[in-house]
PyMOL CGO cylinders between C-alpha atoms (Angstrom):
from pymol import cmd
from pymol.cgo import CYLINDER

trace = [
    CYLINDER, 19.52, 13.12, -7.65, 17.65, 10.14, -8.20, 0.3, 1, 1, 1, 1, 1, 1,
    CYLINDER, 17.65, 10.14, -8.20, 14.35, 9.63, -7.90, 0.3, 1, 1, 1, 1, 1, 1,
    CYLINDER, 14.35, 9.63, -7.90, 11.82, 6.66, -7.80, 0.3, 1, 1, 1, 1, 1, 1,
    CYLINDER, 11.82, 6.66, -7.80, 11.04, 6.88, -11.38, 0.3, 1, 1, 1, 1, 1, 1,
    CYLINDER, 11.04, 6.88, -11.38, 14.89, 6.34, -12.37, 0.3, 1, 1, 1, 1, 1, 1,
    CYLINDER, 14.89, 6.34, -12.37, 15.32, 3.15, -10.37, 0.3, 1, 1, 1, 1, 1, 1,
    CYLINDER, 15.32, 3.15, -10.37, 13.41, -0.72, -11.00, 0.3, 1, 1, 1, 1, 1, 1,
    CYLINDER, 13.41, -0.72, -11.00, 10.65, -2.15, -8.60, 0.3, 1, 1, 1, 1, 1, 1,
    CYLINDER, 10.65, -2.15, -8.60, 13.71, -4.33, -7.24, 0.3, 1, 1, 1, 1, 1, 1,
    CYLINDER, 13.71, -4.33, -7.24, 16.09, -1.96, -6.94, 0.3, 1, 1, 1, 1, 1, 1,
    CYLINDER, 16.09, -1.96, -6.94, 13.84, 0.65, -5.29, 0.3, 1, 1, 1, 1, 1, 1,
    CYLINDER, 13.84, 0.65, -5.29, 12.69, -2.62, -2.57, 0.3, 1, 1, 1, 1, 1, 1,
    CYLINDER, 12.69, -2.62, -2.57, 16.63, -2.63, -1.70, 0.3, 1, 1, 1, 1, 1, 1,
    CYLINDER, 16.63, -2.63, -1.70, 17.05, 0.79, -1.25, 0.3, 1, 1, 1, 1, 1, 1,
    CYLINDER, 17.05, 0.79, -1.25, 13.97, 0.32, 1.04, 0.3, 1, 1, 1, 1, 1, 1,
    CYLINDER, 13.97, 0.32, 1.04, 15.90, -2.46, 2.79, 0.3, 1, 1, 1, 1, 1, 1,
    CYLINDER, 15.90, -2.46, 2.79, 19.30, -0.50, 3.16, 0.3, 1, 1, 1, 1, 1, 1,
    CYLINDER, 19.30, -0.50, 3.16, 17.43, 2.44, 4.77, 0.3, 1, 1, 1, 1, 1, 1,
    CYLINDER, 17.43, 2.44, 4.77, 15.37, 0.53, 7.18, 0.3, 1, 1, 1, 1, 1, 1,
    CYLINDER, 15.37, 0.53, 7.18, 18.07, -1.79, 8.12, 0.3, 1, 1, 1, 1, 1, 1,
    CYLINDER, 18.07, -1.79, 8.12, 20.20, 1.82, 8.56, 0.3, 1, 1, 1, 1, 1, 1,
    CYLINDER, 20.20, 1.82, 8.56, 17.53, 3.35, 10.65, 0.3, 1, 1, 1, 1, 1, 1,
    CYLINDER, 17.53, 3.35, 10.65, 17.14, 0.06, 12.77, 0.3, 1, 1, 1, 1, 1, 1,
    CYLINDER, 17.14, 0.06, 12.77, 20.84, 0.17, 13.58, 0.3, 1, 1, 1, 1, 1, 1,
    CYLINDER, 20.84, 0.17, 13.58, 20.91, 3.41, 14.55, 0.3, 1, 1, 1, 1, 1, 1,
    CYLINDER, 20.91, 3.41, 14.55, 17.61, 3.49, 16.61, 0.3, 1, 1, 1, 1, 1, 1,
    CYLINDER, 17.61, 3.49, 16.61, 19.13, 0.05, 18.01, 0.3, 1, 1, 1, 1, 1, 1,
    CYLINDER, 19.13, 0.05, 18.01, 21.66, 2.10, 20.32, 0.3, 1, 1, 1, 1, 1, 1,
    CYLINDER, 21.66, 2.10, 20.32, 18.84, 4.40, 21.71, 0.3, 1, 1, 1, 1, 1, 1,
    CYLINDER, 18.84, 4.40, 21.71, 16.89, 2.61, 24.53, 0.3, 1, 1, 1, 1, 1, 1,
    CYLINDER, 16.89, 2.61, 24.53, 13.49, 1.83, 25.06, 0.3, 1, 1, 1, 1, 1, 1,
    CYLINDER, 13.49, 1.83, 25.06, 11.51, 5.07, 25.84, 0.3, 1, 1, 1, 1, 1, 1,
    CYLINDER, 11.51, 5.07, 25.84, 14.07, 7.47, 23.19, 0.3, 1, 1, 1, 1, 1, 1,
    CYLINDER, 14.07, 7.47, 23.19, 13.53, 5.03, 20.68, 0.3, 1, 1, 1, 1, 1, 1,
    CYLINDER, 13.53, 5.03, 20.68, 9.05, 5.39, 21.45, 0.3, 1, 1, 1, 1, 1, 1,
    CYLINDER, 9.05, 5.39, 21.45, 9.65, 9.07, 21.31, 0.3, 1, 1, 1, 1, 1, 1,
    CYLINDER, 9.65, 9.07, 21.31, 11.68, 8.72, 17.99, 0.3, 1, 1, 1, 1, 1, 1,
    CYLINDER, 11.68, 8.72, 17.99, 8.69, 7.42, 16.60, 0.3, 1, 1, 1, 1, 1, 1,
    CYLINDER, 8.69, 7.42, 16.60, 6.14, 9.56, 18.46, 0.3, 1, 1, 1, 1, 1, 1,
    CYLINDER, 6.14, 9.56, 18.46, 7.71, 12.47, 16.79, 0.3, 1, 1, 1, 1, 1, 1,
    CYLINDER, 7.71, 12.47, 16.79, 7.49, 10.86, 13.61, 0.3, 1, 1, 1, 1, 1, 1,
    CYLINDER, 7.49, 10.86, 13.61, 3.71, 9.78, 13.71, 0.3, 1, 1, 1, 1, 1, 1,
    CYLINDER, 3.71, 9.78, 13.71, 3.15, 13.32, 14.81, 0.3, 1, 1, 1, 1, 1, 1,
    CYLINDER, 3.15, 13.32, 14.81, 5.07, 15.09, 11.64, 0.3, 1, 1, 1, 1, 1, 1,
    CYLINDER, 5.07, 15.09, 11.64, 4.12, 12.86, 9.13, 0.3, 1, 1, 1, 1, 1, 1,
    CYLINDER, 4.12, 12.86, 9.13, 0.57, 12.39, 10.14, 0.3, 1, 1, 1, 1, 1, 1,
    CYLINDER, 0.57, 12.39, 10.14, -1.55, 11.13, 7.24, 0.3, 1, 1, 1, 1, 1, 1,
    CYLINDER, -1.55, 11.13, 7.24, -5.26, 11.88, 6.28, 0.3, 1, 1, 1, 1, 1, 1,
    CYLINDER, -5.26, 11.88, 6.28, -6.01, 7.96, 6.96, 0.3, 1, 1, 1, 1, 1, 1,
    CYLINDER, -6.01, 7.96, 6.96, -4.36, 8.43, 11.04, 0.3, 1, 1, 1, 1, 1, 1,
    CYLINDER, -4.36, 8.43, 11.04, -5.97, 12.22, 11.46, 0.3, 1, 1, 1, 1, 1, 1,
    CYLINDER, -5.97, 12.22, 11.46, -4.69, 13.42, 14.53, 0.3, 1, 1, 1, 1, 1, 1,
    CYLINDER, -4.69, 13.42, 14.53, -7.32, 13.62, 17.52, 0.3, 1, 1, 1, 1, 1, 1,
    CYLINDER, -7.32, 13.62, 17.52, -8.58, 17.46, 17.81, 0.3, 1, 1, 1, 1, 1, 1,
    CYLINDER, -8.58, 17.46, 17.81, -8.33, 19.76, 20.56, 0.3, 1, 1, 1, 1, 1, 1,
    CYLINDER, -8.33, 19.76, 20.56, -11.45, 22.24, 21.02, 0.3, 1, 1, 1, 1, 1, 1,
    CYLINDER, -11.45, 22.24, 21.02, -9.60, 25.71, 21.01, 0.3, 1, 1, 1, 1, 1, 1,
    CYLINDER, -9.60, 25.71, 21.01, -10.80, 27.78, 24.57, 0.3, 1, 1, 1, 1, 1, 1,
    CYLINDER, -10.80, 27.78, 24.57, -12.80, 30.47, 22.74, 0.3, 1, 1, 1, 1, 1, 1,
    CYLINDER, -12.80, 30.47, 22.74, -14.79, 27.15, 20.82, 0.3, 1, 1, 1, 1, 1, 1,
    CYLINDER, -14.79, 27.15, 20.82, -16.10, 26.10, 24.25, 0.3, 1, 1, 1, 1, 1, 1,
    CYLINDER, -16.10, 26.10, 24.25, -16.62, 29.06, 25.73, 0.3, 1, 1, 1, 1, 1, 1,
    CYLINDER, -16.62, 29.06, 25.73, -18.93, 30.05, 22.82, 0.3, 1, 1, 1, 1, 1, 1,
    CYLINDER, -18.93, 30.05, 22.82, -20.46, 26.60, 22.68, 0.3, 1, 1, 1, 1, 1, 1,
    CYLINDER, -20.46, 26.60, 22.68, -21.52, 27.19, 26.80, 0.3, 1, 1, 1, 1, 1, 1,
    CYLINDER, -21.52, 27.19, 26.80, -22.88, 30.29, 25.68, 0.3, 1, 1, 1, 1, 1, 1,
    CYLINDER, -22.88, 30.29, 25.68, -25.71, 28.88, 23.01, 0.3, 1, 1, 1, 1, 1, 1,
]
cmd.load_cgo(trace, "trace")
């Protein structure tokens, strides 16, 4: 399997290229709103630390909250 480390900067920025090009045609035949959720579900499994995802409070965290 290769990895990053066994390719160059240039050929690493084409297989970049290839794969986005790829994913473009194939999101291309979804419409509008599949193609939004395609990438919803995306920004919601690969979530970084620098785009945290905004926190629920869980029911018992209120209620206890109230309480004080």
């Amino acid at each position: 399997m290769t990895t990053v480390h066994d390719v160059t900067p240039d050929q690493l920025r084409g297989l970049e290229a290839a794969g986005e090009a790829a994913l473009n045609a194939a999101l291309g035949r979804l419409p509008a709103h599949e193609r939004e959720a395609y990438w919803a579900s995306v920004r919601r499994a690969y979530n970084a630390p620098y785009n945290d995802a905004v926190k629920k409070p869980r029911a018992g965290m209120v209620a206890q909250a109230r309480a004080v």
